[in-house]
N, C-alpha and C positions, 0 to 999 in steps of 0.2 A: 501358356499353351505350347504344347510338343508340336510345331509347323512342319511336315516334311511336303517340298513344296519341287515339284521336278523341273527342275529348270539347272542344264548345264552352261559351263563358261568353253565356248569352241575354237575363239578367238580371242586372242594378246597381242595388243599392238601399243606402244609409246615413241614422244618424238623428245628428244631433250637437247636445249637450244648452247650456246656457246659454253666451255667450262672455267669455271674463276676458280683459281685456288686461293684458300686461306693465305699465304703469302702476300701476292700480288693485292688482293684487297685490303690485308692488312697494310702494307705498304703506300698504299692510292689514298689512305684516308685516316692516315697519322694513325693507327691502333698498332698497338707492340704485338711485335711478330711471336705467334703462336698464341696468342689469346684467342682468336676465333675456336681452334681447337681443344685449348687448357677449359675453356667457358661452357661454348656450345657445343662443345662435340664433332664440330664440322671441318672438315678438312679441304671439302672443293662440294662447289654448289654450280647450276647451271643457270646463268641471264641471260636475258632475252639482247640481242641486239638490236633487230626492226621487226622480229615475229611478233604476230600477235596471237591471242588468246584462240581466233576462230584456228589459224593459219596452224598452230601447234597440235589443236583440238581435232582440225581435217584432218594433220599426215597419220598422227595416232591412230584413227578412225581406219584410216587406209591400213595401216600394217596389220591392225586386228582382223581386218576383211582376209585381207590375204592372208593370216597364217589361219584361217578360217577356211580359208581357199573358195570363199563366193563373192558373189556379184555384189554391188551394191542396191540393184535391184529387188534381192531378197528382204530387203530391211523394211520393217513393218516400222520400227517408231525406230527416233535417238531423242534418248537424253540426256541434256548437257547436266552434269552434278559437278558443278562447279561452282566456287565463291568472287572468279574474276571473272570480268565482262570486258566486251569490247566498246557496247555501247548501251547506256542505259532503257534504250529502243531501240530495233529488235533482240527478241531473246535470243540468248548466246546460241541454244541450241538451233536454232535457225538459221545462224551466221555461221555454226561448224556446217551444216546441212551441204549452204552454198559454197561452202569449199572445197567439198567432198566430188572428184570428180567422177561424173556424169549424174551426182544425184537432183541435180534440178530435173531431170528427166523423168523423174520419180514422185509422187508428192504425198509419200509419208509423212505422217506426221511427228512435229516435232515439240520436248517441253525440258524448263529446268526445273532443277532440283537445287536446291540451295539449302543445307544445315550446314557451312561451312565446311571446317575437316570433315565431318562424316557425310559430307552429302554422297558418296559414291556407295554407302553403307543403304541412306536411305533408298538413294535411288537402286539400289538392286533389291532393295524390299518390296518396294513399290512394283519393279516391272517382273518380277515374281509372280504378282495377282495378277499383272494384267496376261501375263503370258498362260498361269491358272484358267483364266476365262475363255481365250483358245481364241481369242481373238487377234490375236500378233504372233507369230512362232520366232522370228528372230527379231531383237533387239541391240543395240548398240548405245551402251553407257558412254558418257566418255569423261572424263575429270580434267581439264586445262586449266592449269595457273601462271598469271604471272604476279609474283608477288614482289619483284624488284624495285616494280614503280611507284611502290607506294612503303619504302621505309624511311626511316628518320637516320642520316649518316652520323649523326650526334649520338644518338642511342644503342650502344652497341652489342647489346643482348640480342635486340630484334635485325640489327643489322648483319650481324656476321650469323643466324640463325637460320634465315628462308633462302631457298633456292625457285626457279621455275621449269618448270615439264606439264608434259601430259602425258594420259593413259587410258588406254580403250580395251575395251572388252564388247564381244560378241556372245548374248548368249542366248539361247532356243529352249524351248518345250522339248524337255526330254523324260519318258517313261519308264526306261529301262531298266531302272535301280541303281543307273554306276553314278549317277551326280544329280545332287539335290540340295537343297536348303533345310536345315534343321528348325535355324529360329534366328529371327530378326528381334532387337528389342532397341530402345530409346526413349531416354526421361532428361527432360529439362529442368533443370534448378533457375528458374529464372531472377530469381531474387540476387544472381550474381553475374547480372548481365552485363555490366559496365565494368567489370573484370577485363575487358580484352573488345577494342573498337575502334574504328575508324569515323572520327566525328565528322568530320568535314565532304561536301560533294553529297549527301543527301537531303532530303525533301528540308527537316531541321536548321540543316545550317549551309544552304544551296549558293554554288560558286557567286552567284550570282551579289549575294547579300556578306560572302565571306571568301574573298578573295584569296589564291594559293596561301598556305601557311605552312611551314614545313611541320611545327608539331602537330598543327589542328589534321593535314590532312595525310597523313603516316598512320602508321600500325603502330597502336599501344597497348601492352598490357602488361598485367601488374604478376608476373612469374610467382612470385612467392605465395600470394595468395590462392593462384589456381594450382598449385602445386598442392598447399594444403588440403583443397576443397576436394580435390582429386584423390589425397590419401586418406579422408573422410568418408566418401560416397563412394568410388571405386569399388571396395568391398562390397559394402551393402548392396552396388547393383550387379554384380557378378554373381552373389549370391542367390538374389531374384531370377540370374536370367538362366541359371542352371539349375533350378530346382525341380521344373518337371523333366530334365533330360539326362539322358543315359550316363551323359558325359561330364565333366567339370575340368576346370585349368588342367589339371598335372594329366589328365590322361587323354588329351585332346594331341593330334601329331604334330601340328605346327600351330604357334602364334605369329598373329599379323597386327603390331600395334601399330596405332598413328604412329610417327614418328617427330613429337610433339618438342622434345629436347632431351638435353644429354641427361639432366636429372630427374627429368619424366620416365624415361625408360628402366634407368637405374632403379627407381623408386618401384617402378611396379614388376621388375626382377626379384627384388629383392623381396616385396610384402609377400612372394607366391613362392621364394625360392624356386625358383625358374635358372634353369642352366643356359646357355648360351645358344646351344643347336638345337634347342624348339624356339627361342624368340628372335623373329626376322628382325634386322635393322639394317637398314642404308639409310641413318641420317648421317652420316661421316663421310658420304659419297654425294647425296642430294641435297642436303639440308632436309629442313622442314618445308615441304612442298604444297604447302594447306590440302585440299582435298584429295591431291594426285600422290600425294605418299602414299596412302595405301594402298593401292592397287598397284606403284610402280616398285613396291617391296614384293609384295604377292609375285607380279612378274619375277624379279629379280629370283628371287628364289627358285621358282619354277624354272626359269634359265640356267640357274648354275645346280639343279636335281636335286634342292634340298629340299622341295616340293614335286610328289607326283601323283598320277591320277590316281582317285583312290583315297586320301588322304584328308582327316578331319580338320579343317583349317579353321580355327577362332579371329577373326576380325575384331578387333576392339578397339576404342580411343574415344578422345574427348574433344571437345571443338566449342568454339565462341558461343556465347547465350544464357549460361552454362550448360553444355547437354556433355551425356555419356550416351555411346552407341556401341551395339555388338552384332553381328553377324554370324552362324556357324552354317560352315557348308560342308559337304563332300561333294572333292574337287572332281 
């Protein structure tokens, strides 16, 4: 279905916490100097030092307000679309809430969104309707990750690969014709869900009964095979998600992939022969940032004018489960 759905983005805001270069952690943890970048693609990523997940999630929230230029008053919901937590009770979106200053003053309400990398995908699907029903006019996504505290320093694919950030956006009921949502879509393969997981610290296999483990409780997953699953289904669901609309890959202004890894992005350059200045990347700057790379590429871009208002922007990528997500707006 053709969705055009009025709802603009008014506000951009992200917080990004200390910067590690490729070097320095090549160095700190015995891996031969330039392999993070020869591998991963990654040249400097950003760790948390004592921030946490809400504390990253609040100042985002803040700078989006402000390049918004309103009150925190104005906010009808926030959703936190994020895959880190701070604590398993309360939801994250409720812990960014209370950091956000003066929003306890306020008691909008608050909910997360969780499909991993695309949860900022879903969730602007999602506050699309709700903003549709006219019930909420401004909203507040936010995506905070920290993904540093949970990889394996053995494993050096997933180690030199993730970075930590967040990123916010504000966005409202808008009429006008100059910014809307064209079409949200997302399909799960779930038959390749043990592809890419964090066994340990859930209901399964709870601290409790399975004490810290560095492999059990780190980020695993199997590269090669999401990589193929991805040049499989990729096609067939880009196919699907632009067949009732105007537009398709090559003629759409800007792409906004996850930014998944070095040979993810390459792979899906190359099956669409895509040239360089329609497809956004800052994994070489961020790493893979699970749900906040997208949005903090979108930023990025819009920052340095290779995005402006006006502009058909495709959102696409893939995330743990297995799902594929796309989003197409005019920004």
């Amino acid at each position: 279905m053709n969705i055009k759905s009025p709802i603009k983005i008014i506000g951009l805001g992200k917080y990004l916490p200390k910067e590690v270069l490729s070097n320095d952690l090549e160095k700190n943890n015995n891996i031969p100097l330039g392999w993070s970048e020869k591998n991963s693609g990654v040249k400097k990523r950003h760790w948390i030092e004592l921030e946490t997940v809400g504390q990253m999630g609040a100042k985002a929230a803040q700078a989006a307000l402000d390049d918004a230029q309103i009150d925190i008053k104005e906010i009808d919901l926030l959703v936190s679309a994020s895959t880190s937590f701070d604590f398993i009770i309360p939801n994250q979106s409720s812990v960014i809430k209370n950091q956000i200053k003066n929003a306890n003053n306020y008691n909008f309400s608050t909910i997360d969104i969780n499909t991993t990398c695309l949860s900022f995908l879903s969730a602007f699907d999602y506050v699309s309707n709700v903003i549709n029903n006219h019930d909420k006019r401004k909203i507040l996504i936010v995506s905070s990750e920290i993904s540093s505290k949970n990889l394996n320093d053995d494993n050096w694919e997933t180690f030199s690969l993730f970075g930590d950030g967040a990123a916010a956006v504000v966005v409202e009921y808008n009429n006008d014709g100059e910014s809307y949502m064209l079409k949200s879509g997302h399909k799960t393969y779930s038959s390749s869900v043990e592809l890419t997981k964090i066994e340990g610290g859930g209901a399964k296999r709870p601290f409790k009964d399975f004490p810290y483990d560095k492999e059990l409780h780190s980020f695993k997953m199997k590269g090669k095979n999401l990589l193929k699953l991805a040049n499989k289904e990729l096609p067939k669901f880009l196919d699907w998600f632009f067949e009732d609309l105007d537009y398709n890959i090559h003629n759409v202004d800007k792409i906004i992939p996850h930014q998944a890894s070095k040979l993810g992005l390459f792979m899906f350059k190359k099956m669409y022969s895509l040239d360089d200045s329609s497809v956004m990347e800052t994994l070489h700057k961020y790493g893979n940032c699970i749900a906040a790379s997208l949005p903090l590429t979108f930023m990025d871009a819009v920052e340095n004018k290779q995005i402006k208002r006006g502009d058909i922007c495709l959102f696409t990528g893939t995330s743990a489960g297995f799902s594929i997500g796309s989003l197409l707006i005019k920004y």
